[in-house]
FIPADO-940165 format. One record per residue (C-alpha): residue number from 0; x, y, z. Coordinates in nm, 4 decimals. Example, Ala and Ser with C-alpha at 12.3 -4.5 7.8 and 13.67 -1.06 7.14 Angstrom:
BEGIN
   i       px       py       pz
   0   1.2300  -0.4500   0.7800
   1   1.3670  -0.1060   0.7140
//
This chain:
BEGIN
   i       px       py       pz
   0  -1.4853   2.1141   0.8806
   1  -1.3379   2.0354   0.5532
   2  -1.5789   1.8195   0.3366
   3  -1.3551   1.4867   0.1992
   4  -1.5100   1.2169   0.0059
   5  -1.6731   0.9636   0.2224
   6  -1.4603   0.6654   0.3360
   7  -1.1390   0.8671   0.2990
   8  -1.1018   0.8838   0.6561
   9  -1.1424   0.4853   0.6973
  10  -0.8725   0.4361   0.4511
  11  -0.5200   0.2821   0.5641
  12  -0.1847   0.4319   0.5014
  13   0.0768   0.2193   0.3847
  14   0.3741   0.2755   0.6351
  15   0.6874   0.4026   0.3850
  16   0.8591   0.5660   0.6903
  17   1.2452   0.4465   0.7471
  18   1.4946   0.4911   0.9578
  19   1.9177   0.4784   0.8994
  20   1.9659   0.0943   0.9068
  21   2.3192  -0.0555   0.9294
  22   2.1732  -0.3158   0.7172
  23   1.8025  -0.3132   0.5175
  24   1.6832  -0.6203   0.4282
  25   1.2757  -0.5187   0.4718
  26   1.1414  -0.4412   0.1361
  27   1.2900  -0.6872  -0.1020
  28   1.5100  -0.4029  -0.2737
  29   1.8284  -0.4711  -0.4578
  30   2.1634  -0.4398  -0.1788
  31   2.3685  -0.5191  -0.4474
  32   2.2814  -0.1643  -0.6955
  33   2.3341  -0.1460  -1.0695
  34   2.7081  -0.3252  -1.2459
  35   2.9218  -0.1051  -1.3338
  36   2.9014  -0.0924  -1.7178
  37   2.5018  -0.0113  -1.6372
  38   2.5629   0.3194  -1.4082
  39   2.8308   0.4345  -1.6612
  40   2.6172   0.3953  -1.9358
  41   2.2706   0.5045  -1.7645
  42   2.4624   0.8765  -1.6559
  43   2.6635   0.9020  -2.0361
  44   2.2525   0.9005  -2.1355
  45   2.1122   1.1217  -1.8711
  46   2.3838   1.4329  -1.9351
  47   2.1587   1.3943  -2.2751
  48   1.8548   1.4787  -2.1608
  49   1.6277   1.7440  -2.2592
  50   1.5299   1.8568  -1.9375
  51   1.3074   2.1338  -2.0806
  52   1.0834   1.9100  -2.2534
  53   0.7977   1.6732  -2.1406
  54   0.8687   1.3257  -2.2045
  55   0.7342   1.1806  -2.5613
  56   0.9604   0.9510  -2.7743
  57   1.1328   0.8108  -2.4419
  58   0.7723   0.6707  -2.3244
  59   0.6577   0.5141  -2.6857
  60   1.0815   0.3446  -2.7232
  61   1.0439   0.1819  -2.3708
  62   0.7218   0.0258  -2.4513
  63   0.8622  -0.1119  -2.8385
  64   1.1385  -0.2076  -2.6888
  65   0.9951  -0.4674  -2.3843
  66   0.7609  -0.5489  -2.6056
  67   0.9859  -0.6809  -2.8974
  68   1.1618  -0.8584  -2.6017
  69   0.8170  -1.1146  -2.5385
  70   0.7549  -1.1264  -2.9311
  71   0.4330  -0.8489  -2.8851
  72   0.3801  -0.4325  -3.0099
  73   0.4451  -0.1619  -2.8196
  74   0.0245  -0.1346  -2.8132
  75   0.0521  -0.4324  -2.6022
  76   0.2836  -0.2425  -2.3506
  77   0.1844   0.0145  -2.0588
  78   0.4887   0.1338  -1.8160
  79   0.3340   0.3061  -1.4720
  80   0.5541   0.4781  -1.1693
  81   0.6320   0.1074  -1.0491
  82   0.4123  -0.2060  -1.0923
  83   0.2275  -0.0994  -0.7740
  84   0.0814   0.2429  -0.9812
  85  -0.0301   0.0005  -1.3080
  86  -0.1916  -0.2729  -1.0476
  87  -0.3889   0.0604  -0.8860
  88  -0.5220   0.1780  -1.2057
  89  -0.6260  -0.1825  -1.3020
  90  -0.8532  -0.1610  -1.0035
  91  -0.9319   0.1541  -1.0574
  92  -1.0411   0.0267  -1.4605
  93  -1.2336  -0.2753  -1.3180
  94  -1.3730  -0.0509  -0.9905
  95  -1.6148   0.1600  -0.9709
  96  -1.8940   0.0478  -0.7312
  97  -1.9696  -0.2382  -0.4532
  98  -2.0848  -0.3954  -0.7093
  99  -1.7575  -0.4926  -0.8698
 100  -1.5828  -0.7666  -0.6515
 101  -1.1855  -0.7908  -0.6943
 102  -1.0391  -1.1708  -0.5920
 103  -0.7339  -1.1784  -0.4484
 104  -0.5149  -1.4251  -0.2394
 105  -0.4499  -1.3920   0.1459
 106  -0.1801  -1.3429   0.2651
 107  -0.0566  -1.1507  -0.0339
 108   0.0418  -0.7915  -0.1551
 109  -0.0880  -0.5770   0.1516
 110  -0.1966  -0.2958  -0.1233
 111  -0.4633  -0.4898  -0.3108
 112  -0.7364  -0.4397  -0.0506
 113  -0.6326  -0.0797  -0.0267
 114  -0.6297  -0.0385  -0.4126
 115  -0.9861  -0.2373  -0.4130
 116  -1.1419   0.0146  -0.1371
 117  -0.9858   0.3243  -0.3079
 118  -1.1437   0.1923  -0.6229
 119  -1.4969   0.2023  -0.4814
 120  -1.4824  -0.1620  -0.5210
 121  -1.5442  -0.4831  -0.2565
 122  -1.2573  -0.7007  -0.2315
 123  -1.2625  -1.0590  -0.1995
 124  -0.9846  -1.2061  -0.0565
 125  -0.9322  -1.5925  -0.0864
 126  -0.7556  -1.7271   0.2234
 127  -0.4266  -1.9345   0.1744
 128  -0.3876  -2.2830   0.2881
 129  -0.2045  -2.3884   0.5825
 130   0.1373  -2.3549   0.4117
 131   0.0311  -2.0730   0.1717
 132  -0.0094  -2.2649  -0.1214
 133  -0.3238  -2.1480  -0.3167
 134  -0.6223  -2.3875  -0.3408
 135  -0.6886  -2.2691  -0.7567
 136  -1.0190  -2.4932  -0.7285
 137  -1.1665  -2.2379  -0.4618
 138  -1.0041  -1.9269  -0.5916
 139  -1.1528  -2.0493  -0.9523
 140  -1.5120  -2.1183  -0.7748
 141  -1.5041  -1.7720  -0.5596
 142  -1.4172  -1.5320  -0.8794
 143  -1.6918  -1.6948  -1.0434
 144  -1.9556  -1.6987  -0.7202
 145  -1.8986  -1.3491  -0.6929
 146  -1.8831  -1.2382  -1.0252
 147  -1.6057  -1.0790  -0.9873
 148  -1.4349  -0.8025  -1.2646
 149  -1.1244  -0.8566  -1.1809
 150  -0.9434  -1.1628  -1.0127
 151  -0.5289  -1.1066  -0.9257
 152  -0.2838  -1.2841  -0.8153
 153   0.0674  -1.2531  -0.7291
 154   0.3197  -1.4826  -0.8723
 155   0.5593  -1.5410  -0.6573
 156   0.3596  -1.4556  -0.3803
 157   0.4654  -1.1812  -0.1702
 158   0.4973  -1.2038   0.1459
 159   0.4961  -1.5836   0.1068
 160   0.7418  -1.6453  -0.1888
 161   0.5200  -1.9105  -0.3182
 162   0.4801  -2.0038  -0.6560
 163   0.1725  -2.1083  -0.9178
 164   0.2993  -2.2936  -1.2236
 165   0.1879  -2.1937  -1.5457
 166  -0.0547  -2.4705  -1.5339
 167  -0.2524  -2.3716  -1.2338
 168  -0.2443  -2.0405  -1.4308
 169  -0.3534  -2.1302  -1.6839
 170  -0.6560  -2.3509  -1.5269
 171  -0.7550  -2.0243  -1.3685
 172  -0.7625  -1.8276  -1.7001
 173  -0.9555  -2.0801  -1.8970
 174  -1.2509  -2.1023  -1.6018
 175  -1.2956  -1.7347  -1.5588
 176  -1.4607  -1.4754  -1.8235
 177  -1.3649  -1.1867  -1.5602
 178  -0.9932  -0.9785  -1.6143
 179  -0.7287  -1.1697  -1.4542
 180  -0.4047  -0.9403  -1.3636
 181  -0.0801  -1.1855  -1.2425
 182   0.1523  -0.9501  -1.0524
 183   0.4984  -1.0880  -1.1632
 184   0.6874  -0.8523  -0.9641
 185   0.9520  -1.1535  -0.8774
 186   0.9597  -1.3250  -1.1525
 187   1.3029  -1.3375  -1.2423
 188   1.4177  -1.5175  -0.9060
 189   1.2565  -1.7798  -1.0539
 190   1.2822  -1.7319  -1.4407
 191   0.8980  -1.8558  -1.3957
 192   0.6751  -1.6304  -1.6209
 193   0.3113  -1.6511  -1.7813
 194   0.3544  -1.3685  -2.0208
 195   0.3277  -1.6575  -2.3278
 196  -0.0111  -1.6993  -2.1730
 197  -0.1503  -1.3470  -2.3158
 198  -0.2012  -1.4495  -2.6606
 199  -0.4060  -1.7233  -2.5731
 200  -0.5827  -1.5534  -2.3175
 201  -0.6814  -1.1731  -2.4116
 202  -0.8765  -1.1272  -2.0621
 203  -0.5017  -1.1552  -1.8807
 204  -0.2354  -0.9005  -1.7916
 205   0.0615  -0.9432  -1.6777
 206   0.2591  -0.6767  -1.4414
 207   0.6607  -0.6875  -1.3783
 208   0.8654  -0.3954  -1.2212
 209   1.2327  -0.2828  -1.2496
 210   1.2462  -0.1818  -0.8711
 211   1.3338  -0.5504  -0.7374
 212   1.5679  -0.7369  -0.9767
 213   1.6738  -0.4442  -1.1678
 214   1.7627  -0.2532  -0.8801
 215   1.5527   0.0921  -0.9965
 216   1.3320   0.0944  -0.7091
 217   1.4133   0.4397  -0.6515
 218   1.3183   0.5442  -0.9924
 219   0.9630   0.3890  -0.9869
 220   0.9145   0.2299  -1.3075
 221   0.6943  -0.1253  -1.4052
 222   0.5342  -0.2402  -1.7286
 223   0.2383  -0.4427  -1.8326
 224   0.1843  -0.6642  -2.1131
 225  -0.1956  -0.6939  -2.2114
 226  -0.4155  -0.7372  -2.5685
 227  -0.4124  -0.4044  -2.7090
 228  -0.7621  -0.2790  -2.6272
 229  -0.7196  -0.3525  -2.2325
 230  -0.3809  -0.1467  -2.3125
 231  -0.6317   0.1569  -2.4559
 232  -0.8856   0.0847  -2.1599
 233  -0.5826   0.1625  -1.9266
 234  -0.4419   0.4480  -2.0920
 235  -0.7914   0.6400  -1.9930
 236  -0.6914   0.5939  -1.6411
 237  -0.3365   0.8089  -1.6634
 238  -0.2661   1.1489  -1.6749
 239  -0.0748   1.3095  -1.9493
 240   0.3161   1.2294  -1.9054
 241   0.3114   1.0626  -1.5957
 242   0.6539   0.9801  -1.6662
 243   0.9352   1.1043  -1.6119
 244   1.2360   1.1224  -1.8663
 245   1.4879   1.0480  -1.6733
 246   1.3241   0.7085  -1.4939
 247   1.1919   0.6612  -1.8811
 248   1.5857   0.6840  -1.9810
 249   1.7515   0.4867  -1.7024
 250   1.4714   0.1978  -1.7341
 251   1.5552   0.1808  -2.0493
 252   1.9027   0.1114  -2.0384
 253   1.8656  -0.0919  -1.7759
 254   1.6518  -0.2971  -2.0296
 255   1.9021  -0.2991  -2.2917
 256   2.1512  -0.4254  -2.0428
 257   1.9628  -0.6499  -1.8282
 258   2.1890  -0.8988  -1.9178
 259   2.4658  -0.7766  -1.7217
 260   2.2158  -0.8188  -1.4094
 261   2.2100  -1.2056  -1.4418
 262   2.5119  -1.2724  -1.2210
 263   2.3470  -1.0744  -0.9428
 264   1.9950  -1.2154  -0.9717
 265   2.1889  -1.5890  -0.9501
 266   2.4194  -1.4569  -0.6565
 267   2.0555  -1.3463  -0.4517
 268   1.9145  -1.7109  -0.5647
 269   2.2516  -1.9034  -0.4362
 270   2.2137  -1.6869  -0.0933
 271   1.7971  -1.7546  -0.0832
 272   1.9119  -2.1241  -0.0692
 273   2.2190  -2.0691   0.1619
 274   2.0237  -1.9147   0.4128
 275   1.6903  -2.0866   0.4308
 276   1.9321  -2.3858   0.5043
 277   2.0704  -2.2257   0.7706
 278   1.7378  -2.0656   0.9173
 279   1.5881  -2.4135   0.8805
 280   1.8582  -2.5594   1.1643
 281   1.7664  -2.2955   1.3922
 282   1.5438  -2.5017   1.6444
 283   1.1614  -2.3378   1.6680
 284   1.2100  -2.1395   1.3032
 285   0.9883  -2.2431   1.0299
 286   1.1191  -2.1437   0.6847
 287   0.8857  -2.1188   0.3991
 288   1.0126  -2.2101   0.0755
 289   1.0815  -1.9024  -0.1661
 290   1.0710  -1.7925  -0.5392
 291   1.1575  -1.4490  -0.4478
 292   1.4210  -1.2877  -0.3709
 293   1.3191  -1.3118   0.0486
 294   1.2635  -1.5495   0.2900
 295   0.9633  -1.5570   0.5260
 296   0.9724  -1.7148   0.8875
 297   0.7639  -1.7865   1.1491
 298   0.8823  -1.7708   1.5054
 299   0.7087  -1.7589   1.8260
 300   0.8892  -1.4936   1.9743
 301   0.8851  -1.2617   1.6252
 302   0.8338  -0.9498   1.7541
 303   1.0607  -0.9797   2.0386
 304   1.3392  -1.0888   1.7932
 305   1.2921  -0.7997   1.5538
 306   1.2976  -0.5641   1.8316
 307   1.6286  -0.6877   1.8945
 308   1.7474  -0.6783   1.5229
 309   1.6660  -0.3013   1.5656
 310   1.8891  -0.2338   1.8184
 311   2.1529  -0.4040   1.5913
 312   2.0523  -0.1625   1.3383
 313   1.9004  -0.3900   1.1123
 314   1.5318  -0.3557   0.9190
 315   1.3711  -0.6721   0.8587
 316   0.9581  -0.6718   0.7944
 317   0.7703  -0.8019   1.0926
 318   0.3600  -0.8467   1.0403
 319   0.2895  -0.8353   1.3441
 320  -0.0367  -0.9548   1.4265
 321  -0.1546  -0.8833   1.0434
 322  -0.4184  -1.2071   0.9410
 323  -0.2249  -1.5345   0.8445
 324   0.1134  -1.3467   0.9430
 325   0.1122  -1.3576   1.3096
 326   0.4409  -1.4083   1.4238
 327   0.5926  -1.3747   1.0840
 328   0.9306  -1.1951   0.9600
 329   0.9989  -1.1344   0.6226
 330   1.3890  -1.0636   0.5395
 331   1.5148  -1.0131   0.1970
 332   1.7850  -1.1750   0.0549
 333   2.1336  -0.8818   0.0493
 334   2.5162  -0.9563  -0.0041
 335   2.6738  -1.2002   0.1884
 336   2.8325  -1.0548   0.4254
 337   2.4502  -0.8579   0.5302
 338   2.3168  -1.2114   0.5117
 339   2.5406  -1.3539   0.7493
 340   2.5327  -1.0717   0.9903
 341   2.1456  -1.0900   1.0286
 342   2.1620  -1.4724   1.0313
 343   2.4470  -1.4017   1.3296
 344   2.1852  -1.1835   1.5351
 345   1.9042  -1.3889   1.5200
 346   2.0377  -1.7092   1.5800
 347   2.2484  -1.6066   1.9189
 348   1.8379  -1.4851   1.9865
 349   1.7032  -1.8056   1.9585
 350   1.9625  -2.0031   2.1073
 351   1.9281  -1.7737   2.4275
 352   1.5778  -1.8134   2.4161
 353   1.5550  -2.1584   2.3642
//
């Protein structure tokens, strides 16, 4: 018998496995890929490369560069293998026994209790109300009943695509003393953002990826904005160059250029709208309304309906009977034409089973 670390064995596994879908629309990627004057300009910079050498200037010119973007120092910047590796070691920093409590939403980012139990730490979760707007008055009063080190939230939620103004963030800030981390991984599909918050607030970090707008999910690369000495907390938690050049490289181009993304991001907004009008005539649907770039829906017959979207050949994210998601399918917004074709499939489902 092999001797692993206690609770190891208990942990869950987060499901990555795929299959060859005719159309994926189940975890909120990019269909769309990088514009044109992007790719030609992120592989003119990758036959550059110095492939013999571990990364060093590419790491410190990412972090200068986002961080002259939102008016702070590259000491206020941390980039991780996606936001989902910089949200770990944030529960890994504020971890470290039961004793620590971590406050989260629920419904929310399936990860965070996994990241709080991997972290040696108890997780809170605060449940949702009925139509998964967050009750800040009793997420405010748990953080502080359990004196929590670290309180998160995600903003727009995911799965839920519901959004906190800056307000309500701001209310939680100013009545906590614990860390507060706001996930921002969606951000853009709302141009909604907190970051201005950080100077007024040196206890909050915010988190933002390139894998969902800026279509670079395959490369794994997010960033965090924080005061400077969380920034040198969190840099204890990271291994020597534990990025990679040529992510570092493309990531930052893609930065340069984001720009040229625009367009896209409003084409994926225009087609959120489109299609949550559409789902919303579909009699027995219940459409949620999103800031994301997806669209969650409740139907009684879920997981009979994605079964049948499989044997279409199309991936949409069903929760099965996960807490506050039974009966729940989350599809993410693609081109048109992918749009149409799943709205085609489900409908002639529920009008047959109507």
């Amino acid at each position: 018998m092999l001797n692993y670390r206690d609770g190891l064995a208990d942990m869950p596994l987060y499901d990555t496995r795929e299959q060859d879908w005719n159309i994926k629309v189940n975890a909120n990627e990019s269909n769309i890929g990088l514009p044109p004057l992007v790719e030609d300009r992120v592989m003119t910079r990758l036959s550059r490369i110095a492939f013999p050498r571990y990364p060093n200037e590419e790491y410190d010119l990412l972090r200068e560069q986002i961080g002259e973007a939102y008016g702070y120092r590259r000491e206020n910047v941390i980039i991780g293998n996606g936001s989902s590796e910089i949200i770990e070691k944030v529960f890994h920093a504020f971890g470290g026994n039961q004793e620590h409590r971590i406050v989260y939403p629920s419904p929310s980012f399936s990860m965070y209790a996994i990241y709080a139990a991997a972290a040696d730490a108890t997780g809170v979760p605060v449940p949702l109300r009925p139509d998964y707007q967050l009750d800040v008055e009793a997420f405010v009063q748990q953080v502080n009943q359990s004196q929590a080190s670290l309180a998160v939230i995600c903003n727009p939620n995911n799965p839920t695509g519901q959004i906190l103004t800056a307000e309500e963030v701001e209310y939680i800030a100013s009545h906590i003393s614990c860390a507060i981390l706001v996930d921002e991984a969606y951000a853009e599909f709302c141009e909604h953002s907190v970051i201005a918050l950080l100077k007024k607030y040196p206890h909050m970090m915010v988190a933002r990826t390139f894998s969902k707008a800026y279509a670079l999910a395959s490369c794994r690369v997010g960033y965090m904005l924080a005061h400077e000495d969380v920034i040198d907390m969190l840099a204890k938690t990271y291994m020597p160059y534990h990025m990679n050049v040529p992510s570092l490289v493309i990531a930052d181009t893609v930065f340069q250029m984001r720009t040229e993304f625009e367009p896209q991001i409003q084409m994926i907004c225009a087609e959120r709208e489109r299609m949550q009008e559409r789902y919303q005539a579909l009699t027995g649907l219940t459409v949620y309304p999103s800031h994301a770039n997806f669209l969650l829906i409740h139907y009684s017959q879920a997981e009979a309906l994605n079964e049948d979207l499989i044997r279409y050949g199309i991936g949409v994210r069903s929760f099965g009977k996960a807490p506050g998601l039974e009966n729940m399918l989350r599809i993410s917004i693609g081109r048109a034409d992918q749009n149409d074709e799943v709205y085609r499939i489900i409908k002639a489902f529920v009008e047959g089973h109507s």
